[in-house]
C-alpha positions as CSV (number, residue, x, y, z in Angstrom):
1,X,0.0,0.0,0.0
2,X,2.9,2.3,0.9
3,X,4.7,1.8,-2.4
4,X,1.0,2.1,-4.2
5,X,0.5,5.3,-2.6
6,X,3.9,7.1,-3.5
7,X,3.5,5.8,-7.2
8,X,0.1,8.2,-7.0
9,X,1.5,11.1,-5.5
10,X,4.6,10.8,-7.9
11,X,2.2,10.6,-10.8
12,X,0.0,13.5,-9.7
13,X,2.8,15.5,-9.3
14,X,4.4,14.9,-12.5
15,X,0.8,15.5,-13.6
16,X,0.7,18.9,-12.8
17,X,4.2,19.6,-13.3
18,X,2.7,19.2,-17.1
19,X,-0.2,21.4,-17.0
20,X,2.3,24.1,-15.5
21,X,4.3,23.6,-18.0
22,X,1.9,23.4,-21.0
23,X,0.1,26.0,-19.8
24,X,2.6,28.5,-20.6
25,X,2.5,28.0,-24.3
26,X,-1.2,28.9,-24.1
27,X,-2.4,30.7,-27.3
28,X,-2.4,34.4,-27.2
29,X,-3.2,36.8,-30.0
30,X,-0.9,37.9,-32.3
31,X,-0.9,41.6,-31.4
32,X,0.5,40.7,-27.9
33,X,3.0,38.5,-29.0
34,X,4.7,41.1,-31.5
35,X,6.5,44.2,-30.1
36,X,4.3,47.6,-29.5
37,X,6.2,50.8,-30.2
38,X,5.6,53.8,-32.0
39,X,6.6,53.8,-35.9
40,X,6.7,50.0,-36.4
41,X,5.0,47.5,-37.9
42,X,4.7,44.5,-39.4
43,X,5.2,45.5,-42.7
44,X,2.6,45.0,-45.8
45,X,2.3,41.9,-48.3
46,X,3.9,42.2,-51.3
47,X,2.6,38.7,-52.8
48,X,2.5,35.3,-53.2
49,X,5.7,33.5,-53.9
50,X,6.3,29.7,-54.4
51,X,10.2,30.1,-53.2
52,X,11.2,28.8,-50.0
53,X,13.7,30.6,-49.6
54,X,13.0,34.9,-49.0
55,X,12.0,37.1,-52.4
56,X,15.3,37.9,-53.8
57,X,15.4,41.7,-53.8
58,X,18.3,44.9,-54.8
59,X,18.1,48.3,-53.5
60,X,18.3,51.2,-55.9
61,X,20.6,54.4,-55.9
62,X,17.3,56.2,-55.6
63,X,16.2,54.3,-52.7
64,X,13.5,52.3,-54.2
65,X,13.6,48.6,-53.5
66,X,12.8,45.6,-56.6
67,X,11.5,42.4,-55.5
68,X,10.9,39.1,-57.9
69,X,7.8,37.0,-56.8
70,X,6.6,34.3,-58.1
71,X,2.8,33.9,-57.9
72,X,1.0,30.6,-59.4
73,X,0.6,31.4,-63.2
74,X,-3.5,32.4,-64.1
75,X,-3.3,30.8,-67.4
76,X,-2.1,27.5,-66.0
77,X,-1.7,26.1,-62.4
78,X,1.5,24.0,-62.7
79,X,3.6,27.0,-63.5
80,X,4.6,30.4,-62.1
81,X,4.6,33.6,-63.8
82,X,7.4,35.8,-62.1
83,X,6.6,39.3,-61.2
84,X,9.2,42.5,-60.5
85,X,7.6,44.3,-57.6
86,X,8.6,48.5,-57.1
87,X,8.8,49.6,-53.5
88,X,9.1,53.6,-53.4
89,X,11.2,55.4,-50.6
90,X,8.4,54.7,-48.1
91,X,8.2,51.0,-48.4
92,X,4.5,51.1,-50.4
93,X,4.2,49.2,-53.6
94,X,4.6,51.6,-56.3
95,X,4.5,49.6,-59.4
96,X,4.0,46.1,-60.2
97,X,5.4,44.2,-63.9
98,X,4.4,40.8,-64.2
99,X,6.8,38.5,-67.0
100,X,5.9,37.8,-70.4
101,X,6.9,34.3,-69.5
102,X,6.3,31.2,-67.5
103,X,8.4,29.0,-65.1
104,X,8.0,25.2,-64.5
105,X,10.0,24.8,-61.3
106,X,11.7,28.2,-59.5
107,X,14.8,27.6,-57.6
108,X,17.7,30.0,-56.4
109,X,16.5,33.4,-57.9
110,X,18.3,36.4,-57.7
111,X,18.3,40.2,-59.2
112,X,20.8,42.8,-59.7
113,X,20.9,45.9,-60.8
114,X,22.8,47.4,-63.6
115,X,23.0,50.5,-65.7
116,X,21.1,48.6,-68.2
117,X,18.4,47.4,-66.3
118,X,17.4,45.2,-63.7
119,X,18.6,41.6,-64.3
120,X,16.7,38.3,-62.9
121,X,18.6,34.9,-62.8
122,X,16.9,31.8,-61.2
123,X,17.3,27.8,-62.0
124,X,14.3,26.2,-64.0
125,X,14.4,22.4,-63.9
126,X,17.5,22.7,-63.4
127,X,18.8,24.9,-65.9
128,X,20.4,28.5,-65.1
129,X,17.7,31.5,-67.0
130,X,17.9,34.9,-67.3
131,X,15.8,38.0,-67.9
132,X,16.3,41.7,-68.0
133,X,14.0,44.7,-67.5
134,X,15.6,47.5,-69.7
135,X,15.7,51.4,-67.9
136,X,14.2,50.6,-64.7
């Protein structure tokens, strides 16, 4: 009975050991999880993307910011149809340029930024591609 009894408390002890512990992952709201101060914020959505990996982006001399997405194609759901997104100064979306093209499988993107344009690489089944945007 002794031994009985000490298995019980040791069980109802590691019982509520548990709930103390579990209950401190309970499920708050958002908004109290993130940080509160003046001037920041979340930031805004730019787009779907199928990458993994973040939107490759490139900063401008004149301090916008170009962003490649890659949203599911409209034309036909197995592919992606990249898109160059603008950011001004203020970080809102100023202009948006969807491709002329389509992309099976997007992997590895990146853009930079040249006196001719903006240029997009990125692996496609894969194989290396290019683009390029003339006079951003």
């Amino acid at each position: 009975m002794k031994r009985s009894g000490r298995l019980r408390l040791l069980f109802i002890l590691i019982l509520l050991l548990l709930v103390g512990l579990l209950s401190g992952c309970s499920s708050e709201s958002l908004d109290r999880l993130w940080m509160k101060s003046e001037g920041w914020s979340r930031g805004i959505l730019l787009g779907d993307t199928s990458m993994a990996a973040p939107a490759p982006t490139a900063l401008g001399a004149n301090g916008k910011v170009f962003s490649i997405l890659f949203p599911r194609s409209v034309e036909d759901d197995n592919y992606f149809q990249p898109e160059l997104v603008i950011l001004n100064q203020n970080g809102e979306i100023s202009s948006r340029y969807p491709f002329d093209f389509q992309i099976s499988q997007p992997r590895q993107a990146a853009i930079f930024l040249s006196g001719d344009g903006i240029d997009f690489f990125w692996i496609d089944s894969y194989q290396m591609k290019a683009a390029q945007i003339p006079h951003w």
